[in-house]
N, C-alpha and C positions, 0 to 999 in steps of 0.2 A: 569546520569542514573545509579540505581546500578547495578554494572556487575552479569549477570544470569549464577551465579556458580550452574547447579543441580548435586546434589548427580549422576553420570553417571553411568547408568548401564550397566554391562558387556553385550556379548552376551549369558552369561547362565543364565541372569537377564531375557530374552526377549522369551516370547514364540512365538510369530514370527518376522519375520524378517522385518525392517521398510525399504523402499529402499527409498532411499533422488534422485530426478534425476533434473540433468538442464534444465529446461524450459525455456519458456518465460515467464516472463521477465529475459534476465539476462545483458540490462544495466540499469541501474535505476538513479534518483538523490537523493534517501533516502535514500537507502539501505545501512550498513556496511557489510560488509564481501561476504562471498561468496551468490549466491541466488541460493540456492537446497531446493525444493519444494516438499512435499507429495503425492500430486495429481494437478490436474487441475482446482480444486477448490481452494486450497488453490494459487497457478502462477492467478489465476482469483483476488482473493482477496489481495495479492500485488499488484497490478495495481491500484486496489480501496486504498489501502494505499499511492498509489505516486497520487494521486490525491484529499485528504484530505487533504484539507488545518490549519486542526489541530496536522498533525502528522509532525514528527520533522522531527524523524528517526524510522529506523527500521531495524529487522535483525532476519533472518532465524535460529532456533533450533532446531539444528541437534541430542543431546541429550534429552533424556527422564528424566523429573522431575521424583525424587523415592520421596515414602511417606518415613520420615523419622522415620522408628520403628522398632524395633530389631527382625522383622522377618529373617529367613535365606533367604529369597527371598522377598522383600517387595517391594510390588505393585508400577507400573511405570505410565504414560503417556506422550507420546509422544504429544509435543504440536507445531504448525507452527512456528511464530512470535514470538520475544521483538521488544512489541512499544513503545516510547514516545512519548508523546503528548506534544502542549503547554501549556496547564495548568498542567507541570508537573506531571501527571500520566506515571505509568509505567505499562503497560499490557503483558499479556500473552495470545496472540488469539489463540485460539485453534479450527480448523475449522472440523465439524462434515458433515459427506456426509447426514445426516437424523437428527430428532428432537434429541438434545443434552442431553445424561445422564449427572444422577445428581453422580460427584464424590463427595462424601463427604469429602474427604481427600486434595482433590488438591487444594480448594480455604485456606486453611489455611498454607500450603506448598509455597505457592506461594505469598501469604503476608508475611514467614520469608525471601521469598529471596529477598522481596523487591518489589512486585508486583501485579498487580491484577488480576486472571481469568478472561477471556473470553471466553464461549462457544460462536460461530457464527454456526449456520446452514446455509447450501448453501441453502435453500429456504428463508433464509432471504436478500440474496443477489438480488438486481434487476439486470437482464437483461441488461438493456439499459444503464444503469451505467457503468455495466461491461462491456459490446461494447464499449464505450465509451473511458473507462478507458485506454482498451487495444488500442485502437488505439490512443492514443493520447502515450502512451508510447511507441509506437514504433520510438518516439524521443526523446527519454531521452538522453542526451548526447551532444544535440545538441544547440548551441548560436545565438538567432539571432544577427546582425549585432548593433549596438549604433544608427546608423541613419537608421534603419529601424525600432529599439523598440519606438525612439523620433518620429518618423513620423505615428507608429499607436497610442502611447500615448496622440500625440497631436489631433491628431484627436477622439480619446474619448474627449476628456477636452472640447471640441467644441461641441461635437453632443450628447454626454452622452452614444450614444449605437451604436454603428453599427452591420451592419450582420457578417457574416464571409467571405463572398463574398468580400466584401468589405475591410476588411482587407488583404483575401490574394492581392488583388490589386496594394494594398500601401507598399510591401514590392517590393523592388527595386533591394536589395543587396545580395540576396542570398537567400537559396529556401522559398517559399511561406507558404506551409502546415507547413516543420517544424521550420520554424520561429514563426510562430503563436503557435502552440502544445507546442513548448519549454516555450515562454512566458505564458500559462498557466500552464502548469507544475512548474514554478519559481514563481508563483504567483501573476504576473504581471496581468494578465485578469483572467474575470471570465466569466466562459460560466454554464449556465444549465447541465446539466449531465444527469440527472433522465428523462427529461420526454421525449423527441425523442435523436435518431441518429443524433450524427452534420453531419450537411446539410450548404449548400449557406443561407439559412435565417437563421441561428442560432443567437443569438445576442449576440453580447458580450460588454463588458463591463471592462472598468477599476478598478481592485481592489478595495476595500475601507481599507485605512489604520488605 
């Protein structure tokens, strides 16, 4: 991934003052560096990034991309996220509390550093994703057991789907919720997200490799 060098702007660059603060999330299994968040939309949309099964990694920007032009002050934005993806893309999400202006300047800015804009507006974020997200992340960090992941894998290979009921069942070795949460978060299972709250029926499912 190329490293996101932005032009930094001082504090007399910033006509007001940005406050980065620790949220939740702050254990993850994608994330490099520290995880200081803008707001609570953007701690919401990290959670949907540990749970994208496209995204590699990813990591919190704490400096302001400057346009690069020989103003004595030349225009900044403060952007969330550097993603990578596996199809090799490099993003720049930048998460808007309402419908997203159009910078002109930042998407060309952000292609020399080696990346692409993202405007996301929190209204385009779902709800139920986000529950979702965030609760399954509150076990990031966590491993299940070798004979507990072989004993819910074998039983996908058998039955193609079980609920979640069900798999917490079959875990023997240590705790249940975040045995299961962890192995979707590694990518081992695949549960729906979008359309309800996990529940006992939820289904899940064995990756596809």
């Amino acid at each position: 991934m190329t490293t996101f060098v932005a032009h930094a702007a001082g504090d007399e660059a910033c006509d007001l003052p940005i406050s980065y603060r620790s949220r939740f999330p702050s254990h993850t299994t994608k994330c490099r560096g520290r995880t200081l968040y803008r707001s609570q939309e953007a701690s919401d949309y990290a959670c949907l990034l540990e749970v994208d099964p496209m995204v590699v990694h990813w990591r919190c920007v704490t400096q302001p991309v400057v346009n690069d032009s020989p103003a004595l002050k030349p225009r900044h934005r403060y952007v969330d996220f550097a993603v990578r993806t596996s199809d090799e893309r490099n993003l720049l999400v930048d998460i808007w509390h309402g419908i997203p202006e159009t910078i002109t300047w930042l998407p060309a800015v952000a292609e020399r550093l080696g990346y692409r804009y993202q405007a996301v507006s929190i209204f385009d974020l779902n709800p139920v994703r986000v529950q979702n997200a965030r609760d399954l992340v509150r076990y990031a960090g966590w491993q299940a057991t070798l004979g507990d992941r072989v004993r819910i894998l074998a039983g996908l290979e058998e039955e193609g789907a079980l609920t979640l009921a069900e798999c917490l069942g079959a875990v023997r070795e240590s705790r249940p919720m975040a045995s299961i949460a962890s192995m979707i978060l590694m990518g081992l299972l695949e549960v729906d997200l979008d359309e309800a709250l996990l529940g006992p029926d939820t289904a899940i499912r064995a990756a596809r490799s």
